[in-house]
C-alpha positions, 0 to 999 in steps of 0.5 A, a space after each residue: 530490457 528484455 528477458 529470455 524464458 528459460 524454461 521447458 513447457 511440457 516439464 512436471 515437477 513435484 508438489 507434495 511439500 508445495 500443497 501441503 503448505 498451501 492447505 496449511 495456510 489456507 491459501 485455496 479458501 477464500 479466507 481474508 483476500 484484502 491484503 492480498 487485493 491491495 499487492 495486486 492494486 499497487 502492482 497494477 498502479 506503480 506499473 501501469 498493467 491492465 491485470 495484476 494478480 497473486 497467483 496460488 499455484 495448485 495441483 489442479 489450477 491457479 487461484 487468484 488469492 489476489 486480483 486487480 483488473 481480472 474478473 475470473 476466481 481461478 484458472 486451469 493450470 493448462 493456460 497458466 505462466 505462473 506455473 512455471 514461475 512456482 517450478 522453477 522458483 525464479 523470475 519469468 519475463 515475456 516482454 512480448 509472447 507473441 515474438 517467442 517461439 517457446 510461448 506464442 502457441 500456449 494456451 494462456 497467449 492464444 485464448 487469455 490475450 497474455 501479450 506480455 507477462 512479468 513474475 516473481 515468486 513468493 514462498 512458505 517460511 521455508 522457502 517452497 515456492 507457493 504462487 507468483 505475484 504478476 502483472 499482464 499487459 495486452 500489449 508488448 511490454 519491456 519489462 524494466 529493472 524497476 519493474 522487476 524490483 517493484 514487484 519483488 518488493 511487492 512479492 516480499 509484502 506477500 512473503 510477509 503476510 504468509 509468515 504472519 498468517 503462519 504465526 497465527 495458525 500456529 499460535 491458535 494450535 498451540 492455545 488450542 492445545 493449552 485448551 485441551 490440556 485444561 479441560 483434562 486437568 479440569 475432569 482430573 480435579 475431581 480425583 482428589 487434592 493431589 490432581 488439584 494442584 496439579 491443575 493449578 500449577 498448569 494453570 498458572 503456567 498457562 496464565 505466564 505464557 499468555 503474559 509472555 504471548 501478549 509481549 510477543 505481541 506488543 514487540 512484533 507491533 512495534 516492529 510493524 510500526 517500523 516496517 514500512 519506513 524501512 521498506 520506504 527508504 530501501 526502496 527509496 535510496 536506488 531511486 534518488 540514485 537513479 535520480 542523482 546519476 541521471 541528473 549529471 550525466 544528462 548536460 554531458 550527453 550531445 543528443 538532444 533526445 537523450 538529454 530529454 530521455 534522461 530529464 523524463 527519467 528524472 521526473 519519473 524517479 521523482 514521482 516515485 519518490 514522493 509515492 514512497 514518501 506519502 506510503 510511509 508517512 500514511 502509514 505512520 499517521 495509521 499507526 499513531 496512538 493515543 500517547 502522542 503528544 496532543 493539547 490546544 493548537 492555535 489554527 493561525 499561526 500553523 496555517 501561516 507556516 504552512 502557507 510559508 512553504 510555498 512561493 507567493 507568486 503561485 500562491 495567494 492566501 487570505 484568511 480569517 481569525 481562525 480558533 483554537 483545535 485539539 490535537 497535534 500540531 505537526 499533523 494539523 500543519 501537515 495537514 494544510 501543507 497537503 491541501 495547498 500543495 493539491 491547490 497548486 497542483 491543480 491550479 487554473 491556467 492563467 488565473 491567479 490562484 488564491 485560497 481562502 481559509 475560515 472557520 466557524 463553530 459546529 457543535 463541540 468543534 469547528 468547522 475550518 474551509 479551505 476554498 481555492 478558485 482552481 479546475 475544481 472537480 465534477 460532484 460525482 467525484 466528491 469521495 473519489 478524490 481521497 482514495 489511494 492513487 486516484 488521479 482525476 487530471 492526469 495530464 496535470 498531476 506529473 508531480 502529485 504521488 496520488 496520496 496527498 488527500 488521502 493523508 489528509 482525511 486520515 489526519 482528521 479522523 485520527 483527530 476524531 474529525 472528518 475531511 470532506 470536498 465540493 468542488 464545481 468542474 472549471 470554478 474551484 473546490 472548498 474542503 471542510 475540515 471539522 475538528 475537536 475544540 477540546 477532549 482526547 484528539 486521537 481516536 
């Protein structure tokens, strides 16, 4: 898929509402980049690009409020395509820079190496373009349209952060105000009774709108706790439908290229699916308080059902008497589901796999291993393989969203335990779970 650009290089274009959202804002400070860095690292992965950058557009230069892959802090607005996304508020797709006469001569292309170049505006409350979230590739690239929505999904996680960013800044000018308000009432007590209760009166109104503040507060959390399952099945409904249409039209096409072009596409829409899964059950997991349901779960039987999930001629099982946790079963059971499923996933050919799971005592709780004779890992990777996305086989891990481990060291620490990996490169890996024997499991 292929766009054309349809803008005019040499253009001007008015900045004034632009700036003063950026400044309000606090978009050209250095300021909290981390939600901004975390755009750019998922942009980056979901599609494949070297560069991935939320890009604040100012009079001057673009800053990079968010990075992935890209050194520099900022650049001049002479070798920026973002500019022109900010412009003219709209998409700008260059799937190969080079073959375009309107851009093969600009800055960006000839000293930046920007071969190909996807963008997306985000925006203030009102609607004022600020900056652009964007990917870059070195070489030619043909932008999909689940990149294009990709990114806009990823551009409506930045239009959110600016909204709540607003909210903050706003909410502080208005105790700032309440602040001042009180220190004038407080130098007019001294006048007499009649400014006393004045005062008091504002200060009871204070007290009430702070009350009416922390509902807000409360609610919005609530709301927040909802967002990503949202986002996760908006997301998720068109790529089941991709998935559905190609999986019957694939036996009605003759060709036997594209019947493999649909099964890749298949597989594709699959894997992302199950990403959109994890994101949002990690995300549910994060949010997790202490009034869920927790108490003594029996480790045996929730490691059996666990084990009934999967086939037993891929998986073979031996295990101990396992002890009594505190905490919450469907999670723990989660939990263990995860580190199978990583087992099989990365299983050696033509060895029978088989996993062992024991425990012992350790301290006020128990230490629970789950050892498997697959590819193992070098020792050096230890802390690696929890991170986000992180794929140490590649070629082995067509069906793996890149979360699994991740979710399963944020179930132990929301359990107040602690999930830690060995593993020997070509013999296996053990993973060691310890949690609470008693006691609150939720930290």
């Amino acid at each position: 898929m292929s766009f054309a650009p349809t803008f005019i290089l040499d253009a001007t274009y008015v900045a004034d509402e632009r700036l003063h959202w950026i400044e309000r804002l606090g978009l050209a400070t250095s300021g909290n980049r981390a939600p901004f860095d975390r755009v750019a690292a998922l942009a980056q992965r979901l599609l494949g690009v070297p560069v991935a950058l939320v890009s604040t557009v100012t009079d001057e230069e673009q800053l990079f409020s968010g990075k992935a892959g890209l050194a520099l802090g900022s650049s001049p607005l002479s070798h920026s395509l973002c500019r022109f996304v900010v412009r003219d508020n709209a998409v700008l797709a260059l799937p190969d820079t080079h073959a375009d006469a309107s851009v093969c001569d600009h800055p960006a292309v000839r000293d930046l190496n920007v071969r190909a170049y996807l963008g997306v505006p985000f925006a203030a409350p009102d609607g004022t373009a600020l900056g652009s979230v964007c990917v870059i590739d070195t070489v030619p690239h043909d932008w999909s349209p689940d990149d294009l929505a990709t990114l806009r999904d990823l551009a409506e996680i930045v239009n959110t952060e600016i909204a709540l960013r607003l909210e903050v800044i706003e909410r502080a000018e208005r105790e700032a105000a309440l602040y001042a308000d009180n220190e004038r009432l407080g130098r007019d007590v001294h006048a007499g009774s009649e400014a006393l209760l004045a005062s008091t009166e504002a200060l009871r109104a204070a007290n009430a709108h702070l009350e009416r503040s922390n509902g807000e507060l409360l609610r919005q959390h609530a709301e927040l706790r909802v967002f990503t399952g949202v986002l996760s099945h908006d997301l998720a409904e068109p790529v089941r439908k991709i998935r559905t249409f190609a999986s019957l039209l694939r036996p009605a096409l003759p060709d036997e290229e594209d019947r493999l072009a649909l099964l890749r596409l298949e597989q594709t829409a699959q894997q992302m699916h199950d990403q959109l899964r994890d994101l949002a059950e990690y995300a549910a997991v994060s949010l997790t308080d202490g009034q869920t349901a927790h108490a003594a779960v029996a480790l045996g039987p929730v490691v059996d059902a666990a084990f009934a999930c999967f086939d037993p001629a891929e998986l073979h099982m031996e295990r101990d008497d396992l002890p009594a946790v505190h905490g919450h079963a469907g999670l723990i059971g989660r939990l263990f589901v995860e580190l199978f499923e990583n087992a099989v996933c990365f299983r050696r050919h033509g060895v029978p796999l088989v996993v062992r799971v024991s425990a012992e005592p350790l301290g006020s709780g128990h230490a629970i291993r789950v050892e498997d004779n697959g590819q193992g890992f070098e020792a050096r990777h230890s802390e690696r393989i929890f991170e986000p996305f992180e794929k140490l086989h590649r070629h082995r891990e067509q069906h793996s969203s890149g979360l699994g481990l991740t979710l399963c060291r944020r179930i132990a620490e929301r359990h107040g335990g602690t999930l830690h990996a060995t593993g020997t490169l070509g013999e296996g890996a053990t993973f060691t779970l310890v949690l609470p024997a008693n006691g609150p499991a939720f930290s």
